[in-house]
N, C-alpha and C positions, 0 to 999 in steps of 0.2 A: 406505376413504374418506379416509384422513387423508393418502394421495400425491393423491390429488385435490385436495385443502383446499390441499395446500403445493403444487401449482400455481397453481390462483388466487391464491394472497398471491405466490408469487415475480414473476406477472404484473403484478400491481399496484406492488409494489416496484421491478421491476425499468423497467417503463411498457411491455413489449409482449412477447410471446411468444416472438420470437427472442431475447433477452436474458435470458428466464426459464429458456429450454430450456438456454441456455448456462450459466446460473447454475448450475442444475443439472443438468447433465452429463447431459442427454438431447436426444432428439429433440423439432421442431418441433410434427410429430406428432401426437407423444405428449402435451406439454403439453395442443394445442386438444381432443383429445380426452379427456383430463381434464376441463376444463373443462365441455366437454358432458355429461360422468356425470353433474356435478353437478346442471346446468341441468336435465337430462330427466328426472332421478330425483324432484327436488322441482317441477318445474314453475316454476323462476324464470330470472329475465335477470340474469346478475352483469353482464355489457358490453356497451354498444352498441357496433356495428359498421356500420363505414361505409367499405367495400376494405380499406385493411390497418390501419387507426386502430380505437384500442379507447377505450373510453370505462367507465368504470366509473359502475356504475347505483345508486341509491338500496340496492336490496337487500345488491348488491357490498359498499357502505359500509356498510352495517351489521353485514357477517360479519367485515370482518376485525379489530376488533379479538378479537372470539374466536379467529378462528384463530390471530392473534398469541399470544392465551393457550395457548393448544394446543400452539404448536410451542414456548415457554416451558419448559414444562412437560415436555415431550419431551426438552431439552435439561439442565431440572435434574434429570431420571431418570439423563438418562446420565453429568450430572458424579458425581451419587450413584454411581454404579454404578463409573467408571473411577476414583473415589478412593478408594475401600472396601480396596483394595490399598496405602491409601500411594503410597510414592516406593517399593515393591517391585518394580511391574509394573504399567502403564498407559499412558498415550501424554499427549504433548505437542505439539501443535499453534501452529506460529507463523507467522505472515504476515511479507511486511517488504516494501519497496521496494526494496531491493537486498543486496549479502550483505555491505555493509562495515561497518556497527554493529552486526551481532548475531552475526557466526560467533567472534569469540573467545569471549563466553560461553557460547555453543553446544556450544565446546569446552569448556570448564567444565565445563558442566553433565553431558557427555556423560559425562566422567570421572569427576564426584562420581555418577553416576547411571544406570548403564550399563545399568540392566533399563528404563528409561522409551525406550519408543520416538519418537522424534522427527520429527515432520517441520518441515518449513519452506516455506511455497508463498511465491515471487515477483511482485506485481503493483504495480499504480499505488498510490497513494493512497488514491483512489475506490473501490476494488473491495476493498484489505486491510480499510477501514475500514466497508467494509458488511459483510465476511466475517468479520468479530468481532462485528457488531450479531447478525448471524444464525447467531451461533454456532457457525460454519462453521471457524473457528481458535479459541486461548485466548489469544495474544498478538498485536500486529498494532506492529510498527514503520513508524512515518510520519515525514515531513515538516512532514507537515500537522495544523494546531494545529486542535483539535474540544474545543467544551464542552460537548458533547449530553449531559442528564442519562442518570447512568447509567454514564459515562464515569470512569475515573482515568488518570493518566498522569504518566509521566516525566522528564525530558530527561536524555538520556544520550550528547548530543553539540551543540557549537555551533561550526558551521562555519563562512569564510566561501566566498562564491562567486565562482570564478575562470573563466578562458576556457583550454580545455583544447586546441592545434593539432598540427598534426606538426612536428617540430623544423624542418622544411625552408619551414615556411610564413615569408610577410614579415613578422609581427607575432613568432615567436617570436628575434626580440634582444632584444626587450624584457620588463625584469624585473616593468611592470605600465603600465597603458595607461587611457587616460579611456572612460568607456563609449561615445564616439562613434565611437569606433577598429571597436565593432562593424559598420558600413559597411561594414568593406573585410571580412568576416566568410561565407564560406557558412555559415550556422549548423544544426546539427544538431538537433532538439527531439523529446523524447517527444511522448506521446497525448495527447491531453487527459484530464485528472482527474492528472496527474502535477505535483506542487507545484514541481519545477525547474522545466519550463514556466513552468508562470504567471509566477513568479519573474523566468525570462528574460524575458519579455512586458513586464513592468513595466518593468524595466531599460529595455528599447530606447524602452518609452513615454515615462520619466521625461527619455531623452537625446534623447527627437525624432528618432530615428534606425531607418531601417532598411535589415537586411543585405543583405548582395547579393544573396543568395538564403536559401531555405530548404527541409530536406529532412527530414522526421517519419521516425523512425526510433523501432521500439516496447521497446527494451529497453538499461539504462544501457552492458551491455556488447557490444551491437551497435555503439551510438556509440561507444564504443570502437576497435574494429577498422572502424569506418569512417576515425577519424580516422587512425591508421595508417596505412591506404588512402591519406590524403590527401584523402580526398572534403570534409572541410570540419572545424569547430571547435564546440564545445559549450561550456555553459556549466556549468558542476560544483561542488555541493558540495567546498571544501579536500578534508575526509576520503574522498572515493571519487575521486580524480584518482592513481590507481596512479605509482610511480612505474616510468620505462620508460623506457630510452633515446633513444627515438623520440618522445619526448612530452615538452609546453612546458609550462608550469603558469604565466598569467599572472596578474596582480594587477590588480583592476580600479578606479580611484580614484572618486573623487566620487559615490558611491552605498553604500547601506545595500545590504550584500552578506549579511547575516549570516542563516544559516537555521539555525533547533533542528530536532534528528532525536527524536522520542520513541517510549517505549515505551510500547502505551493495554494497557488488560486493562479488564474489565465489575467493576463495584464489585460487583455479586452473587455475583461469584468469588472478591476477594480472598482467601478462604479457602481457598482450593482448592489444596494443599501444593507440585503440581506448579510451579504459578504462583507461589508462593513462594518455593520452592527457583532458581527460573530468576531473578526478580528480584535474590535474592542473588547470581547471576553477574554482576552487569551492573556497573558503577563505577556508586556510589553519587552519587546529585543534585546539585550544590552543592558538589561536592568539586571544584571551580574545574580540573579537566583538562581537556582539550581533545581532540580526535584529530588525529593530523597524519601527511598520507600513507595514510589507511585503517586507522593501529594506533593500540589505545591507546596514552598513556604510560605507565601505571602499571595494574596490574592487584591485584586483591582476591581473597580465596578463596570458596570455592565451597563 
């Protein structure tokens, strides 16, 4: 019953069934008929339905903050259980937006701690920071600034943001350009839920301006080798603008360009040695550094 329960909550979380099935790593299916066990077993309506809209029902509302507790409690089993070992043998689990603030300590950590199995999943904003609510990672590196109780967090990087072309485009002579410049711009952007985006959004809002075109591209190192390609120009956090012979790195004036990258973890974990030992990788808060080109400057031990 309890992969049933965490169907319904992923569905309500997530707002509809394709999203829940994707959430978690099954079929369409599968979820709706989850759903049904539950419905036919007790005899209630968790969703109205009306073609493909779900509508969650009074009852719906009332189960899930249980199941919430359930799946809680699921999760503090198994930090129990994967910390019982120490830093001897267990796993670490980290999210991030992309791999340029976190793989030097990654490296770190890997070296001080070589029996912790590590992984690292890649996504937006939106999706690391629900995949640390629901305990799906232990660490989530963002962009994007969240004060949901419940929450700690970092900063472990403050960038600014620049306009990234192929050297051969007309804008890179220049060593930095007013944001109206973006016009003459094919602009490249993530998905939505990605903090660059918006970021870039604002910008073009702020200048009254827009590109000459635009083309969503779902991953920071796809826009990458688009712009190589030549297909068009993005707009990039300083620290993840690689550097490459083919590539312009421009400066953009008359705008708040500045974005923080942080590292979140769940205040109910702080204790959780794993999450410890990984924070000590990381350059300490406040310690006035910077990233430049994707590396730190200075590194600390592990």
């Amino acid at each position: 019953m309890f992969d049933q329960l965490k169907a319904f909550h992923a569905t309500v979380r997530q707002g509809s069934i394709t999203r829940a099935a994707r959430h978690l790593g099954v079929s369409q299916p599968t979820i709706a008929a989850q759903i049904r066990q539950i419905e036919q077993l007790y005899g209630v309506e968790l969703f109205y339905r009306s073609g493909r809209r779900l509508a969650v029902t009074e009852t719906g509302i009332a189960l899930l903050p249980l199941v919430e507790k359930m799946i809680d409690l699921e999760a503090q089993a198994d930090i129990m259980l994967r910390n019982v070992g120490g830093l001897f043998e267990g796993q670490l689990r980290l999210g991030a937006t992309g791999p340029y603030y976190i793989m030097e300590a990654i490296g770190r950590f890997s070296k001080a701690h070589p029996a912790i199995a590590l992984t690292c999943r890649i996504g937006n904003s939106e999706d690391i920071l629900n995949a640390l609510h629901e305990f799906h990672i232990d660490l989530a590196v963002s962009s994007q600034r969240n004060d949901a109780d419940g929450l700690e967090r970092r900063v472990i990087s403050s960038d600014p943001l620049v306009l990234v072309v192929h050297h051969g485009h007309p804008l890179a002579r220049f060593d930095a350009i007013d944001a109206e410049r973006l016009a003459d711009v094919r602009l490249l952007i993530r998905e939505a839920g990605s903090v660059t985006r918006r970021c870039t959004e604002e910008i073009l809002a702020k200048a009254g301006v827009a590109p000459a075109s635009v083309a969503e591209i779902g991953s920071r190192e796809a826009i990458r080798e688009a712009i190589l390609h030549g297909v068009g120009g993005s707009i990039f956090p300083r620290g993840e603008a690689e550097r490459h012979p083919d590539l312009r790195v421009i400066a953009l004036r008359g705008v708040d360009t500045t974005i923080d990258e942080y590292v979140y973890y769940l205040k109910a974990r702080r204790q959780s040695p794993a999450i410890d030992a990984f924070l000590a990788c990381l350059v300490p808060e406040g310690n006035g550094r910077e990233r430049v080109a994707g590396m730190f400057e200075a590194s600390v031990g592990c």
